[in-house]
N, C-alpha and C positions, 0 to 999 in steps of 0.2 A: 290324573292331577298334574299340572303344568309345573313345568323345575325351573329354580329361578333363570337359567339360558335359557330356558322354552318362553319363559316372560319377555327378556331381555331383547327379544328377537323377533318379539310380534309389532309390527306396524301398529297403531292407535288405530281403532276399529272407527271406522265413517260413518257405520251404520247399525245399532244397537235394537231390537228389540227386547223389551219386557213385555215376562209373561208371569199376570199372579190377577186370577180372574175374580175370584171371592177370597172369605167374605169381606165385610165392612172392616174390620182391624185387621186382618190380615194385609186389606192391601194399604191401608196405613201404617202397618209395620215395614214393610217394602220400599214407601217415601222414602227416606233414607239413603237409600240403597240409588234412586234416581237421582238425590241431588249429588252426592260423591263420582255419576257419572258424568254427571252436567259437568260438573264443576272440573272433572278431569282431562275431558273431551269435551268442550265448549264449542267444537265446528261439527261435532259428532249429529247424526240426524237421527232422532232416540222416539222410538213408539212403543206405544205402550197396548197389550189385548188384554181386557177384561171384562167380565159380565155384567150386563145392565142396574145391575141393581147398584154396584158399587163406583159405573160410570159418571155420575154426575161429578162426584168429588174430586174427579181429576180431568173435566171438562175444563176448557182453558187453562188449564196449569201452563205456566211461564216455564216450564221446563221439558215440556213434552211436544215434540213435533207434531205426530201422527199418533192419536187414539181409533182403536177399533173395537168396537163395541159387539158383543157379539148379544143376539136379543134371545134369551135364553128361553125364558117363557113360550114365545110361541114355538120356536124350535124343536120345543120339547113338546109342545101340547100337538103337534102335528108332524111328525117327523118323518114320515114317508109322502107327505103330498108333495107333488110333483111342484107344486109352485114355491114351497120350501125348499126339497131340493136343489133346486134353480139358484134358490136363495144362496145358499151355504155355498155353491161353487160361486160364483158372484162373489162372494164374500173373502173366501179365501185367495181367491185371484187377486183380487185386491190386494190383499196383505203382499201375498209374492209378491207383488210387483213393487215392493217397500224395498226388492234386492237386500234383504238383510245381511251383514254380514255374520253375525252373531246375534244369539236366540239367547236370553237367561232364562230360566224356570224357578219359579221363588216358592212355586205351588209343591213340586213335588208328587204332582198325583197322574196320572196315564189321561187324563183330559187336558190337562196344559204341556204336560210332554208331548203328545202326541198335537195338541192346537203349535209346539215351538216346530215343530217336524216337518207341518202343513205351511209353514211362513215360507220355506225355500232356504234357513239361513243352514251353511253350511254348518259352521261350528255354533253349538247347542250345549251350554251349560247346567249341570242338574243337580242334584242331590247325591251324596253316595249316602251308602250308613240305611239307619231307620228313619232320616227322611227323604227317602229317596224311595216312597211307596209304590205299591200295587208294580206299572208297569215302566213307570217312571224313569228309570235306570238303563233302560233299552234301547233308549229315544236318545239322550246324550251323549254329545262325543266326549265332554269331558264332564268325572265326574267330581264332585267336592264332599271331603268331609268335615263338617264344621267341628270344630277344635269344642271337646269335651267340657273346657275351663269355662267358655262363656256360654252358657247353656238357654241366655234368654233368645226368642225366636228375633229381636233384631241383629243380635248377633250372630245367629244362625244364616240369616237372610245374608250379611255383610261379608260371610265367609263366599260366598258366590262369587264376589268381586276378586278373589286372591285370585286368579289366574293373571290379573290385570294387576296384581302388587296393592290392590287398594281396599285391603279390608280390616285395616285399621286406622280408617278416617273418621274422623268426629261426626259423631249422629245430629241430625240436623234435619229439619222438615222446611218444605215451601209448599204455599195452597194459593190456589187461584184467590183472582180477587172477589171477596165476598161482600162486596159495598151496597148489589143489588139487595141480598139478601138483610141485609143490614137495614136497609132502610125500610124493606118491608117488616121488620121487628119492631120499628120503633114506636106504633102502637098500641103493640103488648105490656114494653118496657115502660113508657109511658102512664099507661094503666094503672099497671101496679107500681107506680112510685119509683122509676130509676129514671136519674137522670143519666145525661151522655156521659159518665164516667162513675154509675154506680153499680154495683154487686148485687149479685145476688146468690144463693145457697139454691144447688142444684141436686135433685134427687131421683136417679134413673133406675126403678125397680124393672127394668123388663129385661129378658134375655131368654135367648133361642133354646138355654140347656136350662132345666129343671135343677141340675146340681149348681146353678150359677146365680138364680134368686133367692134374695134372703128374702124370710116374710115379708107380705104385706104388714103383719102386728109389726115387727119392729121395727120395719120404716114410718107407720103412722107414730110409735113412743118417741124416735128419734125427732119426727116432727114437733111432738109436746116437749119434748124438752128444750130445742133449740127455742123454742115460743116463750118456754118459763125464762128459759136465760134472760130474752129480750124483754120478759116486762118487769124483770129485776132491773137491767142495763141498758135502757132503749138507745146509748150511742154505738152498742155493735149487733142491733138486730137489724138483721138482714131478711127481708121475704123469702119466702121458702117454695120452689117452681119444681112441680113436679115433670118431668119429660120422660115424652110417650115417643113411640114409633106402631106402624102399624102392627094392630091385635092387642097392644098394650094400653086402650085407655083405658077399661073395663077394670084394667089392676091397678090405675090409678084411682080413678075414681070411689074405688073400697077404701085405698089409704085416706082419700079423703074424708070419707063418711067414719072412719075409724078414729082419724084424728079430731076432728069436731072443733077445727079450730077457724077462728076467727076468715072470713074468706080472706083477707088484706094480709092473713099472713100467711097462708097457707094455698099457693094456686095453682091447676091445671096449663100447663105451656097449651100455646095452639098448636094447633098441626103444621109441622113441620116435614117438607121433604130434606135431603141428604145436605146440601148446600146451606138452608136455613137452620139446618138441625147446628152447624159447625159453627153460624153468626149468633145462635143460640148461648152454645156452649160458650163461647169464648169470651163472654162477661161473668162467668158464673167466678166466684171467689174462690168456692169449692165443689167438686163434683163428687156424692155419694154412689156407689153401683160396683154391681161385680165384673166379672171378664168379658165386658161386649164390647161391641165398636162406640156408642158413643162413650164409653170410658175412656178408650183409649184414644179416643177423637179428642177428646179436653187437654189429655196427657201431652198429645204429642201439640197442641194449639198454645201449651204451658200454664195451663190453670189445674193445680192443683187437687188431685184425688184420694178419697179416700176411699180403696177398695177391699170388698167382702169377697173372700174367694174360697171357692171350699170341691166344685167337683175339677178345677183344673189348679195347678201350679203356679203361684202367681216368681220362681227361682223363672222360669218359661215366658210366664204370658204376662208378668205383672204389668204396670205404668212404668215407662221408661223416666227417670227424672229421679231428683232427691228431694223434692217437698213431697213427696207424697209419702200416704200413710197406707199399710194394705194389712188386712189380718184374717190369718189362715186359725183353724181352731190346733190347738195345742194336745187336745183332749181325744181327737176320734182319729183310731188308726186310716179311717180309711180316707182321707183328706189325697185331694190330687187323685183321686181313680180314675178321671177323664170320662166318666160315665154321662151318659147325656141324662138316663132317669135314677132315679136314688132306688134302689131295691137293697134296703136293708132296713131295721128297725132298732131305735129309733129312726123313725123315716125322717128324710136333710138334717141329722144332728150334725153334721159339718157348717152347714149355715145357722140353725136354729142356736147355736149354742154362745156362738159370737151378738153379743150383748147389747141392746140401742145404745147404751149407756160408755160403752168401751167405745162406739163409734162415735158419741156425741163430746166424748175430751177431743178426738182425733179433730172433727169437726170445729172445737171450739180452739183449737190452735191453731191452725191454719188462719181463721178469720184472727182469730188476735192478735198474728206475726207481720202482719200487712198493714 
């Protein structure tokens, strides 16, 4: 760990690589982290390596020199043919040749320690502690302990920065321009009745952990109830857009067929890739959903969430921000296990026990404070 003369004494680095390759919120918790170097090093030449799936969201960013993409999928699906191989040396050549002078590692895991190792940058910042997994810690010349007190993973991420004096800079996001994506919405929007400056109630039941979906039933009640509000009060009913990513319409469409409500107030988003998923979100009034990326894609775009959390911590993983609303169950010890499958009985009473009803006040305050 650097002492403040060991700060005092380092030239301002010209050439920064980041390294934080998945997932989806992950490397939107990490944003952050790039614009406080922007912003500190403004002639600095700052790339960023990450894996395809989470690439597009940071194509054209206004703050990234050099994005490397690395195509993980077929890498994986072929890993000894010779014309992959080829690939990979290609690839990595490339990056050295970015001369970095410094490598961050935001991942913490022996794939992105060992992808900072492979850039050529001399000094290699990493994790100490328990996030400084598997082989992670090896790779780094210097390592960091993120300070006990601030325990959410952005502040975890911003501890990476202190060798540079700068990990107590105000959190802040920049995104590419999403104008394309924008306009290719504007048919949907259209559609269902929003004009250029209307809202709408956004509800993302899908995610990669089984401990991280609340029911389908209680997202289709939370639907009837927002419904009943609106035909008591139709000046704050807002349409209600269910949003999918892939393998997730199938669970949308049950909420549908559950909730039985009016199509006009109750609709299927289109298919959205990563970029459209964000022009998406970023009209929504409110966003309902547990610990995924597009939650915290809303969070960090400043639209207001109300998150169900029950196999991770949301003190860690929550929505960074103060409008937002998150509820962990009060009631089952074993909340926060980090488990991806639930193996106990009652099976998810961490999620099953948090109410449509307790999320539909959270819901109905948000739309009302606006």
């Amino acid at each position: 760990m650097a002492t403040p003369s060991e700060k005092s004494s380092l030239e301002p680095p010209a050439r920064i690589l980041i390294v934080r390759l998945s997932a989806i919120g992950d490397v939107i918790h990490a944003l952050p982290c790039l614009h406080v170097l922007r912003t500190a090093f403004p002639k600095a030449r700052i790339g960023w390596l990450v894996e395809e799936l989470s690439a597009p969201l940071l194509a054209g960013h206004p703050e990234i020199d050099d994005l490397f993409t690395i195509p993980k999928k077929r890498w994986r699906a072929h890993p000894l043919r010779p014309s992959i191989r080829a690939e990979k040396h290609e690839f990595y050549s490339r990056l050295r040749n970015g001369r970095w002078e410094v490598a961050i590692d935001f991942q913490g895991l022996t794939k992105s320690a060992w992808a900072a190792w492979r850039s050529g940058a001399p000094r290699r910042i990493g994790f100490a502690g328990e996030d400084g997994r598997e082989l992670s810690k090896w790779f780094a010349t210097e390592r960091v302990l993120p300070d006990p007190a601030r325990p959410h993973v952005i502040d975890r991420n911003m501890a990476l920065l202190r060798p540079f004096g700068l990990d107590s800079q105000p959190v802040e996001w920049r995104f590419p321009d999403f104008s394309t994506e924008r306009a290719h919405l504007a048919e949907f929007f259209d559609r269902i009745g929003i004009g250029p400056q209307g809202r709408y109630i956004a509800l993302c039941p899908g995610a990669g952990w089984e401990t991280k979906r609340w029911p389908v039933e209680h997202f289709a009640r939370l639907s009837q109830r927002i419904a009943e509000a609106a035909a008591r009060n139709p000046s704050v009913g807002l349409p209600i857009v269910l949003v999918w990513g892939p393998g997730e319409e199938t669970l949308c469409r049950e909420i549908l067929s559950l909730a039985a409500l009016d199509p006009g107030r109750l609709v299927l988003a289109p298919a959205t890739r990563l970029r459209e998923l964000a022009a998406l979100l970023e009209r929504a009034a409110v966003v309902v959903g547990g610990d995924t990326g597009p939650v915290h894609l809303a969070a960090a775009l400043g639209v207001p969430v109300v998150g169900i959390y029950g196999g991770s911590d949301p003190v860690r993983n929550g929505p960074w921000g103060e409008r937002h609303r998150v509820f962990l169950s009060d009631s089952v010890p074993c909340v926060g296990c980090w488990r991806t499958r639930c193996n106990r009985t009652p099976h998810l009473e961490c999620m099953t026990t948090i109410r449509p009803e307790t999320a539909f006040e959270a819901v109905a305050a948000i739309v009302h404070s606006d």
